[in-house]
N, C-alpha and C positions, 0 to 999 in steps of 0.2 A: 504493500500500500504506500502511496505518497507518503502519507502522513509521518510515516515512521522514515522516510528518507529524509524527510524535514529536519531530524533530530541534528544533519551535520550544519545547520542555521543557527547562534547564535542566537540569545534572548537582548533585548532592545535595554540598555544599560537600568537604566531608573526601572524595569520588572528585575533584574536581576539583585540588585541592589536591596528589594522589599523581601524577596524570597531568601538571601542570604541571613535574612533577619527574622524570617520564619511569619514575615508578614503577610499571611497567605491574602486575607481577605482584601488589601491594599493591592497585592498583585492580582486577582484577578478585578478589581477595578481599571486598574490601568493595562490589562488585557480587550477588557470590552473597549477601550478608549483606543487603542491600537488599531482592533477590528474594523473600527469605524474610519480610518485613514485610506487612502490610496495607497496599500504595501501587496509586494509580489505573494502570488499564491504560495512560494515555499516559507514566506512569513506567516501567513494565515494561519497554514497548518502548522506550523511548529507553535504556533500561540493555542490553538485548536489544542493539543496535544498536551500542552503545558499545564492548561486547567486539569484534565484529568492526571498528569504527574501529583499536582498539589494535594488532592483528594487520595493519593496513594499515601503518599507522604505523612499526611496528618494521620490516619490507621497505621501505618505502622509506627511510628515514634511517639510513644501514647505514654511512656512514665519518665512525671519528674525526677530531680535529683533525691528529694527525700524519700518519693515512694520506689526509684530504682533501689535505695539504701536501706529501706525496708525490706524487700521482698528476697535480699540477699542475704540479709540478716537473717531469714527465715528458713533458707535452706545452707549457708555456710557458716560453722561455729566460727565465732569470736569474729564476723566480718566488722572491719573499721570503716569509716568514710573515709580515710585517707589513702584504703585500697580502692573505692570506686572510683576518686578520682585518679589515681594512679592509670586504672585500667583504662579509661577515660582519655586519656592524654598518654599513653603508648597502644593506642587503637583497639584495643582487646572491646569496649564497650562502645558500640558504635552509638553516638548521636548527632543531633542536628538543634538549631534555635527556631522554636517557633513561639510567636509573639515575644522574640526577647528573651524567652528560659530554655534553658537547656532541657530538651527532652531526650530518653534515651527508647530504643528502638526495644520492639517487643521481645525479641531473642535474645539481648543482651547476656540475663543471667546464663542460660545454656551456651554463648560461646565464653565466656571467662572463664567454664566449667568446662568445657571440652578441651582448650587450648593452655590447661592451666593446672601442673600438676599438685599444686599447693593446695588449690580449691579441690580437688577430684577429694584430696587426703582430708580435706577439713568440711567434707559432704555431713551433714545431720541424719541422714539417709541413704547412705553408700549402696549403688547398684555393684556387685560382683559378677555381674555377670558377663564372660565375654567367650561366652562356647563359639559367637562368630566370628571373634577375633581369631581363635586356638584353629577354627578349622581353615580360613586364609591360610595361616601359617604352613598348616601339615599340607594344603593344597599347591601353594608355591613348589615346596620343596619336591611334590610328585612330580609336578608339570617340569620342574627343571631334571631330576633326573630320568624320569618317564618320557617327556619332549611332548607327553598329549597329556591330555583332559575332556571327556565331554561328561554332558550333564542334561538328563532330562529335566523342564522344568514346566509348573502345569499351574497356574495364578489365576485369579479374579479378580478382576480390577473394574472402577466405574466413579461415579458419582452420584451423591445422595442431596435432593435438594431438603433444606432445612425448610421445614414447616410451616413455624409461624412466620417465611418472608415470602412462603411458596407465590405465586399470582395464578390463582385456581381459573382455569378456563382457559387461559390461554395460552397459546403454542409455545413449545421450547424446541432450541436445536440443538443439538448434543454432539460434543466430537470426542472421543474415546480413543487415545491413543493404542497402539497393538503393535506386534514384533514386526518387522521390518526385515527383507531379505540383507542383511547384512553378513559381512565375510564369517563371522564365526558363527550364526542363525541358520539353523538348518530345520529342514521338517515343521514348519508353523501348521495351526491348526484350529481352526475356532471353533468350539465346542458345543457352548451354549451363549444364549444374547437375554437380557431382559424381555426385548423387545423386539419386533420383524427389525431389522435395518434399512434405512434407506438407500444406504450406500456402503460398499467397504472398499477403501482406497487399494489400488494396486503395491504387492509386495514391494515393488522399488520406490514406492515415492517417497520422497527425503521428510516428509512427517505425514508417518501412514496413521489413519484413523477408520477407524468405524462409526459413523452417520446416524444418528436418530432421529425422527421428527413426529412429538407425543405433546397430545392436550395434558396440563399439567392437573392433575388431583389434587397435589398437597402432600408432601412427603415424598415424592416418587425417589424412585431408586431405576437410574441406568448401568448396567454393569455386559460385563462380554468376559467370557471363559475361555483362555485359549491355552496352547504349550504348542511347545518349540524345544530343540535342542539345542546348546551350548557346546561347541567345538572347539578348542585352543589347543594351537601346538606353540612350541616352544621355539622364542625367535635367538639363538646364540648368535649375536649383535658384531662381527670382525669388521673396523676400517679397512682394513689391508685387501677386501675384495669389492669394496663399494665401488662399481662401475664407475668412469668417467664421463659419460652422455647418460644425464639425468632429465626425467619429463619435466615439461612447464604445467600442467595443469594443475589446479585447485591454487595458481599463486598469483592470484587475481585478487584485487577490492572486493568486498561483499557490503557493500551499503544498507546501515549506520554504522554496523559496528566494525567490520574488519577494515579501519584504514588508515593507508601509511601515513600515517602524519610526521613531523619531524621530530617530533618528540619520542617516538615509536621508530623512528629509522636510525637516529643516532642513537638508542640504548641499545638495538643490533645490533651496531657497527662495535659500540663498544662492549657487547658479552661476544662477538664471537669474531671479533679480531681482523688478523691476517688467514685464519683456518679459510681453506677450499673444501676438504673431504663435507660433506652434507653430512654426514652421519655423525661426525665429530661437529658439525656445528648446531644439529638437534639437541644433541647431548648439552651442549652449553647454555642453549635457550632452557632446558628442566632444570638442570643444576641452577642455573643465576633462581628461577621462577621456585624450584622446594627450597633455596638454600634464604632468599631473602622475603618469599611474601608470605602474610602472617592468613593463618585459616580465619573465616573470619564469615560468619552469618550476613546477608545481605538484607538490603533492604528489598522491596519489588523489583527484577529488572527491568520492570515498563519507567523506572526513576532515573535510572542511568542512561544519561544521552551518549557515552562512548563508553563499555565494559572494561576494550581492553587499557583504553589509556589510565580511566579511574587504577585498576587495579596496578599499574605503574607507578603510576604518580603516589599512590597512596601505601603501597606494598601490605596489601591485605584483600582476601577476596577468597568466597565459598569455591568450590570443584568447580561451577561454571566460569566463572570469573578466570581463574586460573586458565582454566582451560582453552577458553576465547584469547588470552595472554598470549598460550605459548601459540596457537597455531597463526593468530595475527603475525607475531617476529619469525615464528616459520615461512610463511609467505612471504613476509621482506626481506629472507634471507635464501628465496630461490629455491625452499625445501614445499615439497607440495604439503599440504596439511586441511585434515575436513575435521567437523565437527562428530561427535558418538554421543549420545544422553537418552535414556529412558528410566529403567529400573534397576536396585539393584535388588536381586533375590537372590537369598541362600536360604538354608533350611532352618534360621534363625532370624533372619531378619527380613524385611521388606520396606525399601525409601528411594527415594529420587536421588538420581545421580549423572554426572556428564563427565565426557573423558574424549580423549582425541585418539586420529590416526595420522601420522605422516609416511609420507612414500619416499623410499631407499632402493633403488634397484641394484644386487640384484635382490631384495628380498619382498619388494611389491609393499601392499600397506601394514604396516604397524604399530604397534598403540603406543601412547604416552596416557600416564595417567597423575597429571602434576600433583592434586592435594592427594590421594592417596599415597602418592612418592615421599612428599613433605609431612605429610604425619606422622611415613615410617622413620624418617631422619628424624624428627622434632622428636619421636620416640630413642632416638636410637641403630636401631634396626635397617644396616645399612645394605642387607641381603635384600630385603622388601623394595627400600628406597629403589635399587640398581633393577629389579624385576620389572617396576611399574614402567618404565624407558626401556619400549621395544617390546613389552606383554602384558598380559591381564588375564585377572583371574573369570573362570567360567560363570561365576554370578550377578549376569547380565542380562537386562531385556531389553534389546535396540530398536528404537522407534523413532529416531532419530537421525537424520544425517547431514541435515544442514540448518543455520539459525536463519531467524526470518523468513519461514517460506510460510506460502497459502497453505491449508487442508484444500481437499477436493470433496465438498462442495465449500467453494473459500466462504470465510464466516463474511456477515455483511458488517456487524459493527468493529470497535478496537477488541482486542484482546485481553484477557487477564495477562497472561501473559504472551505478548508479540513477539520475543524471541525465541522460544523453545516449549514443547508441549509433553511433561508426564503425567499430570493429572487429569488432562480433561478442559475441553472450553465447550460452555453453555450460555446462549444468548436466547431471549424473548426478541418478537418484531421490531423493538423500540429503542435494544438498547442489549449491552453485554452485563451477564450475572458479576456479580462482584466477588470476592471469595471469602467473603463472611457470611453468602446464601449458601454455599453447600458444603459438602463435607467429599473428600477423597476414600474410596474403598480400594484398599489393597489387600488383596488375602491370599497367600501360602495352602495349593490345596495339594503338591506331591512336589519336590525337591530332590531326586537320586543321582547317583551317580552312576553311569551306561558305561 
């Protein structure tokens, strides 16, 4: 959509200036006052687009300083305020000004707590449990001395409209993301649907979905039942054979987010030097991206007008972030590089997750998987870190292969989210659900090893 191309258009100084200050209801005044000028349609719409960022914005950044310092106090013994400002001011607690107070973002507590081995230890309520850490581990080490891995894997996934926001009578459209023919996705399968489907996208389309179009009752529940296999072999990564005539493709602009700016060209130039081999200049783009950016919960990506520069400039950013990071300086460094993100499913867990592929001939495409690379270093664990660059593990469901693309049948309003799709997008005639109308259904129904 235009709209979303808008985003490389700059805001008109005096809306910037209101919104730095969390002056939302001033900036959209002086939005409507804009509209009314004689300005080019890529203004319009990047102003069009800016009202619905603010609205994201104010959801998610919803606790004061006292009640961030409450709610942390509640689940970490002995928490000080002079740790929350701490975390505050070396990026661990992401916030923003609106009306002039500092608000911190709704995730905040759970990244201080994931990224932050003092808080795990002074938990009021310690979870021990990481049987899907313990099986990563034992799986690594097959896939490296084995060379394979597959994995049946058989899920339910959808979405649930919450009730009392239902709009009973009238139409909803439904997009259900589903596995995608991807290099290691083999044998897909859909099983059962809620609902007749109106559409189910072909297995190649770079964000395949399943289609519904149902009068709304109140409560409904969309979901689709499918399995697929998980195939990984193991890529043992040598410079010494990496061909000379390497392809040009996927090492293109992708408009808003993948683009070379100079600020994104000269931090290539300076992680990967004088180096030619590609494969040793991949290696340098992971290493700079696990070794200096911090993990780090996002806000909506529909708030970020450039992913990968933010996460640059800022050196903090969840698995997509990262990920949109490395393959943008992959691309300005002549290495091809696409996008990977759906689910991650193992016989313990199930959640969203994004990861990349870059292309090495002679070895064809291969994965990078930045934050998980970078948790295993922030842990330690430099067997894991060195695995994620060049493989991954078989607890994957890809549905995914490029950021910013339509569904088929392309939705008509914005998006929850306009760059990437695991849970699900659902619009009425009038306008896009928001994501505090429904709930995500993920379910685990057979997980083996083939």
């Amino acid at each position: 959509m235009d709209i979303y191309n808008s985003l490389i258009v700059e805001l008109p100084e005096d809306i910037k200036k209101t919104i730095y200050f969390g002056d939302y209801d001033k900036a959209l005044k002086l939005i409507d006052i804009y509209m009314d000028r004689n300005i080019p349609n890529i203004l319009r719409n990047r102003l069009e687009y800016e009202k619905d960022r603010i609205r994201r914005l104010k959801d998610d950044y919803i606790y004061s300083f006292d009640e961030a310092f409450e709610l942390a106090s509640s689940k970490i013994e002995g928490f000080a305020k002079e740790e929350l400002e701490k975390m505050k001011d070396e990026r661990y607690a992401e916030w923003v000004y609106i009306d002039g107070e500092v608000k911190f973002i709704d995730s905040f507590l759970n990244n201080i707590i994931k990224v932050n081995k003092n808080f795990k230890k002074r938990l009021i309520d310690k979870n021990t449990d990481n049987k899907d850490s313990q099986l990563v581990e034992k799986t690594i080490d097959e896939i490296i001395s084995s060379r394979e891995k597959k994995y049946f894997i058989h899920l339910r996934t959808g979405i649930k409209l919450k009730e009392r926001k239902a709009r009973v009578g009238e139409s909803v459209k439904v997009h259900i993301p589903i596995p995608q023919n991807a290099q290691q996705i083999k044998n897909i399968k859909i099983h059962n649907t809620s609902h007749n489907p109106k559409f189910i996208a072909p297995e190649n389309h770079p964000q395949r979905t399943i289609y519904f179009e149902e009068e709304v009752n109140g409560g409904d529940i969309f979901t689709v039942e499918y399995s697929y296999e998980n195939h990984i072999k193991y890529n043992d990564l040598k410079p010494e054979i990496v061909s000379k005539n390497q392809p040009s493709f996927y090492t293109e602009e992708w408009i808003p987010h993948i683009r070379f700016t100079p600020f994104l060209v000269e931090l290539t130039n300076e992680i990967i030097k004088d180096e030619k081999n590609p494969l040793i200049k991949a290696r340098k783009i992971y290493d700079y991206i696990t070794k200096n950016v911090q993990y780090s919960y996002m806000p909506q990506y529909a708030t970020i007008t450039n992913i990968p520069e933010y996460c640059a400039y800022n050196l903090k950013g969840d698995c997509g972030v990262q990920a949109i990071l490395f393959i943008t300086l992959c691309r300005i460094a002549n290495i091809p590089a696409r996008w990977q993100s759906g689910l991650y499913s193992s016989p313990y867990y199930i959640g969203c997750h994004d990861w990349t592929e870059f292309y090495i001939e002679p070895y064809g495409w291969i994965f990078a998987d930045p934050s998980h690379g970078g948790g295993a270093l922030r842990n330690g664990n430099e067997k894991k870190w060195n695995f994620f660059f060049g493989n991954l593990d078989p607890f994957r469901m890809v549905a995914n292969s490029e950021v910013n693309y339509d569904f088929i049948p392309a939705k008509k309003h914005y998006r929850q989210d306009p760059f990437d799709n695991q849970i699900g997008e659902i619009e009425y005639e009038d306008r896009f659900l928001y994501d505090d109308e429904y709930e995500a259904i993920l379910e685990i129904i057979n997980i083996h090893e083939i």
